[in-house]
C-alpha positions as CSV (number, residue, x, y, z in Angstrom):
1,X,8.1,-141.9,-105.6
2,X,10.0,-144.9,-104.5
3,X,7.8,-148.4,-104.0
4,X,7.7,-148.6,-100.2
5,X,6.1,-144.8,-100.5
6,X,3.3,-145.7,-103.1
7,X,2.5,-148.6,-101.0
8,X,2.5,-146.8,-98.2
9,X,0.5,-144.3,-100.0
10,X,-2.1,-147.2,-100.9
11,X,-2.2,-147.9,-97.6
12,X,-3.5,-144.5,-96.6
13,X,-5.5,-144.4,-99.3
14,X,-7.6,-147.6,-98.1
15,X,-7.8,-146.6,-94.7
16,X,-9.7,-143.2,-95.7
17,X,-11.7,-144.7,-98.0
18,X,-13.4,-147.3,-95.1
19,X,-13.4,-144.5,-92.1
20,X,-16.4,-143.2,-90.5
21,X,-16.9,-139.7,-90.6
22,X,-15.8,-139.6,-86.6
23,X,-12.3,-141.2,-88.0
24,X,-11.8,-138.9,-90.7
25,X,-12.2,-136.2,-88.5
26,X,-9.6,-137.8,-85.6
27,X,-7.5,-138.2,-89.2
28,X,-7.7,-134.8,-90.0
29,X,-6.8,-133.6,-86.4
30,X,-3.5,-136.5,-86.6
31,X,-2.4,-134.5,-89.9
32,X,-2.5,-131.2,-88.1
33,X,-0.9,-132.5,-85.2
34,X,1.4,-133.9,-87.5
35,X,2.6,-130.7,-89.4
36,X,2.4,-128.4,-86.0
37,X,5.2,-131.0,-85.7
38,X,6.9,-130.6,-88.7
39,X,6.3,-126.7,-88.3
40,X,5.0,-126.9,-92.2
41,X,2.5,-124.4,-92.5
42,X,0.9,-125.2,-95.5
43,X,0.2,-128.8,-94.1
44,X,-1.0,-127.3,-91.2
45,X,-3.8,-124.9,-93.5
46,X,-4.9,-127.8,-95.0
47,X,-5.6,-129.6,-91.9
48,X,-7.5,-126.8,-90.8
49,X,-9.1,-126.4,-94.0
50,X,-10.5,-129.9,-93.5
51,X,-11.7,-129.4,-90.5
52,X,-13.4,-125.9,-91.1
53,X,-15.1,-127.4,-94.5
54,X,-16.6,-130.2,-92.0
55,X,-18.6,-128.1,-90.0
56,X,-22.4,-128.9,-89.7
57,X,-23.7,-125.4,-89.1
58,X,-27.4,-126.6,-89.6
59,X,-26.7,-129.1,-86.4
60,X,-25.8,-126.5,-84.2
61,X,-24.7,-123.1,-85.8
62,X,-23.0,-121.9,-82.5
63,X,-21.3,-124.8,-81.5
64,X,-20.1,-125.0,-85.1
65,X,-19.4,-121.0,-85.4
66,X,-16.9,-121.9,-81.9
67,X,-15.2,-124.9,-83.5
68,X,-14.6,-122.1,-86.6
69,X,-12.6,-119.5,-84.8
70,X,-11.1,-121.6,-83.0
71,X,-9.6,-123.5,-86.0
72,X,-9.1,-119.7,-87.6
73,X,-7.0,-119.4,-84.1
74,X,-5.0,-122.1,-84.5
75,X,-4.3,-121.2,-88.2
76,X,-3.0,-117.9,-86.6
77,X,-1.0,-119.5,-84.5
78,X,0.6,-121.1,-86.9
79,X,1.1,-118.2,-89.6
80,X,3.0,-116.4,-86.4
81,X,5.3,-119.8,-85.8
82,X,3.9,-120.7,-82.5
83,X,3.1,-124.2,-83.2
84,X,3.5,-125.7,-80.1
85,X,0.7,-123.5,-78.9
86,X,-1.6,-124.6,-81.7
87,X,-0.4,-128.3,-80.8
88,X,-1.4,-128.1,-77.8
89,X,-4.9,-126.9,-79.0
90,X,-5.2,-129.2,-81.9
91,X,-4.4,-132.2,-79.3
92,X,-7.2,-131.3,-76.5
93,X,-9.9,-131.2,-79.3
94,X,-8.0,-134.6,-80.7
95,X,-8.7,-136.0,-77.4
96,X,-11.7,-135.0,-76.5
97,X,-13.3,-136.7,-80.2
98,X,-11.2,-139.6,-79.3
99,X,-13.5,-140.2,-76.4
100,X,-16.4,-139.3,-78.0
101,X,-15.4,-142.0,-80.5
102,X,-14.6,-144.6,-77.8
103,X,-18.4,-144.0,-75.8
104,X,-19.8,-143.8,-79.6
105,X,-17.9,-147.7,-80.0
106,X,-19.6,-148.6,-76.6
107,X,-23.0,-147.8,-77.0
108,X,-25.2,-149.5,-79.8
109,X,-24.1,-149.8,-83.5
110,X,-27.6,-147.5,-84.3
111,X,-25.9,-144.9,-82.2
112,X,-24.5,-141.7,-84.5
113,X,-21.9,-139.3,-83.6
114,X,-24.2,-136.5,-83.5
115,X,-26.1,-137.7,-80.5
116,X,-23.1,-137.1,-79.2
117,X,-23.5,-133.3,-80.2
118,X,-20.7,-133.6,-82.8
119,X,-20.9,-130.3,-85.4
120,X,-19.1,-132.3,-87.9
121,X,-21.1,-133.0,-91.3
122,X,-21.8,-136.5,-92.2
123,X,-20.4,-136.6,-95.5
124,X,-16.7,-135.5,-94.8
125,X,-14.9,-135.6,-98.0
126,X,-12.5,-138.1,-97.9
127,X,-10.2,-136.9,-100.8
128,X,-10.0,-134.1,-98.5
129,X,-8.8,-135.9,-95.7
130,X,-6.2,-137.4,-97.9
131,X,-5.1,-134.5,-99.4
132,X,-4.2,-133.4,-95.9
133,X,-2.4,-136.4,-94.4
134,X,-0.3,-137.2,-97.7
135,X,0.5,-133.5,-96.8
């Protein structure tokens, strides 16, 4: 590992280790967006992997049971080579908690995600998140 990639690295490292659980999500999303790009599959499993193991089925079991085939869906997707198509999936849902991030920002700093209806569990595991974008 050359220097500028261990910085680099570090830098990653840190920005995990101080992001909200509604950023570590957007993260995870970025590093499946990422290898859809890359066409790396195994990237892209552990993406989705994140994602699925944040689920917060006791918040709302269908909206979290949706969120699951959907990210099994995307997996598929992938496995077949059609990663534009999951892209294009993985970039909607990016979007969409990008927004719910910005009204979340907007609104009072005792305001949590999940009054926003997110089916994301509050203790996302940040190793996990890193393990997916260092990819």
């Amino acid at each position: 590992m050359t220097n500028l990639q261990a910085v680099t690295q570090t830098y990653r490292m840190n920005q995990i280790a101080g992001a909200s659980p509604l950023d570590l999500l957007i993260m995870a999303y970025d590093a499946a967006l990422a290898s859809c790009g890359q066409r790396d599959l195994a990237r892209l499993t552990k993406a989705i992997g994140v994602l699925r193991d944040a689920l917060d089925y006791s918040y709302d079991a269908d909206v979290a049971l949706g969120f699951f085939r959907l990210y099994q869906y995307i997996g598929d997707l992938g496995r077949k080579g059609e990663y534009d198509e999951a892209a294009e999936l993985l970039r909607e849902l990016r979007d969409a908690w990008a927004q719910v991030r910005e009204r979340y920002q907007a609104t009072s700093a005792t305001a949590t995600p999940q009054q926003y209806g997110a089916p994301v569990g509050q203790q996302m595991a940040s190793a996990s998140v890193g393990v997916a974008l260092a990819g």
